[in-house]
C-alpha positions in Angstrom: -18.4 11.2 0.3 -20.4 9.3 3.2 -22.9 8.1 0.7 -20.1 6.4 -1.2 -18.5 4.9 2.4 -21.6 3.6 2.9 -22.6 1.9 -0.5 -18.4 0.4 0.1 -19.0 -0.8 3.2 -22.0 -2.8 2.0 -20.8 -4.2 -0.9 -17.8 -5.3 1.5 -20.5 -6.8 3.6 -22.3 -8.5 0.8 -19.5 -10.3 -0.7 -18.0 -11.4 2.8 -21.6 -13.1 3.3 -21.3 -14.3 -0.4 -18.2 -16.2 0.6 -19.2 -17.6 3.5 -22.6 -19.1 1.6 -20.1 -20.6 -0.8 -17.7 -21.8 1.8 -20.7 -23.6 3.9 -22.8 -24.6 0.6 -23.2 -28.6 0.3 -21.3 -29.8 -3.0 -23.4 -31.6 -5.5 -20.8 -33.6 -7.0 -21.5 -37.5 -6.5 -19.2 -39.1 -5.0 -19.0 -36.0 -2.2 -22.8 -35.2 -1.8 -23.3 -33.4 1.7 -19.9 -32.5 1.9 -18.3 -28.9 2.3 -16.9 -27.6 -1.5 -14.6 -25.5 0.1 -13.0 -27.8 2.4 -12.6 -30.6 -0.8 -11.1 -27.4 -3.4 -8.8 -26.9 -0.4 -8.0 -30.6 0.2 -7.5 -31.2 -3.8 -5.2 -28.2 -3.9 -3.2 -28.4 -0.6 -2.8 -32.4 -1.9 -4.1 -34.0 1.5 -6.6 -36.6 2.0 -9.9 -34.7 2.6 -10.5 -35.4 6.5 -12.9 -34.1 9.3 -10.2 -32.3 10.6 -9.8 -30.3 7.8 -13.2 -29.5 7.0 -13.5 -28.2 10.8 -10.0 -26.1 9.9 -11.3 -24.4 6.7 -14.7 -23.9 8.6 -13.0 -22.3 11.3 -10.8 -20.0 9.0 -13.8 -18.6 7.2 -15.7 -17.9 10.3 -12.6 -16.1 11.5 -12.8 -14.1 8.5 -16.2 -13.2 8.6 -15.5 -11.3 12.0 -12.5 -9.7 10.7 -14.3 -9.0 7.4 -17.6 -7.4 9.1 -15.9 -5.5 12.1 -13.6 -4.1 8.9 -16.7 -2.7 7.2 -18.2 -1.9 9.9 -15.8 0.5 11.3 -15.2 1.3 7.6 -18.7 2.4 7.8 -18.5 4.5 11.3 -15.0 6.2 10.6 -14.8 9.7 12.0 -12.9 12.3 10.2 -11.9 14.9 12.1 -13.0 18.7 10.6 -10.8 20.7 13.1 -7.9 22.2 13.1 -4.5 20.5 13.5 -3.5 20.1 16.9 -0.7 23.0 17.9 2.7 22.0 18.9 3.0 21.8 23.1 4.4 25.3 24.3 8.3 24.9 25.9 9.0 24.7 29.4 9.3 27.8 31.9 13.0 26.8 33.3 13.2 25.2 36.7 14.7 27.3 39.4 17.6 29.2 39.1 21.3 27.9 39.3 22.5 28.0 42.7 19.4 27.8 44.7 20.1 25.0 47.5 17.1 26.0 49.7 
């Protein structure tokens, strides 16, 4: 099973980097060459006017992701699973002091 954690993790690792190529890649469409595709798909879909502002926004979202993404696979990579046994319940309480005692 840690073979296959491991092979998950890296695929998980693989795409997020995959994205964030794509999400930083120049377009090579004409009228936007040198621009970010990401931030136009996002400006054509969203309907707003494709500004600095938003390219900086998108570019800050996927960098966000990527630390989420890769501290996610990473400590999908490290998880411990405990072999012991279940933890027993805490033993009750000796009783305090009789009734009566005022010393």
């Amino acid at each position: 099973m840690k073979i296959v954690r491991y092979i998950i993790g890296l695929l998980i690792i693989i795409v997020i980097f995959w994205a964030a190529t794509g999400a930083t890649r120049d377009c090579r469409v004409s009228p936007y060459l040198g621009e970010n595709c990401l931030s136009l798909w996002a400006s054509h879909t969203l309907g707003v006017p494709f500004t600095p502002l938003l390219r900086s926004a998108v570019l800050e979202i996927v960098g966000l992701m990527l630390v989420v993404g890769l501290y996610l696979a990473l400590r999908f990579l490290s998880a411990k699973h405990s072999s012991t046994a279940p933890s027993l319940p805490d033993p009750p309480e000796p009783p305090r002091g009789g009734q009566g005692s005022d010393t």
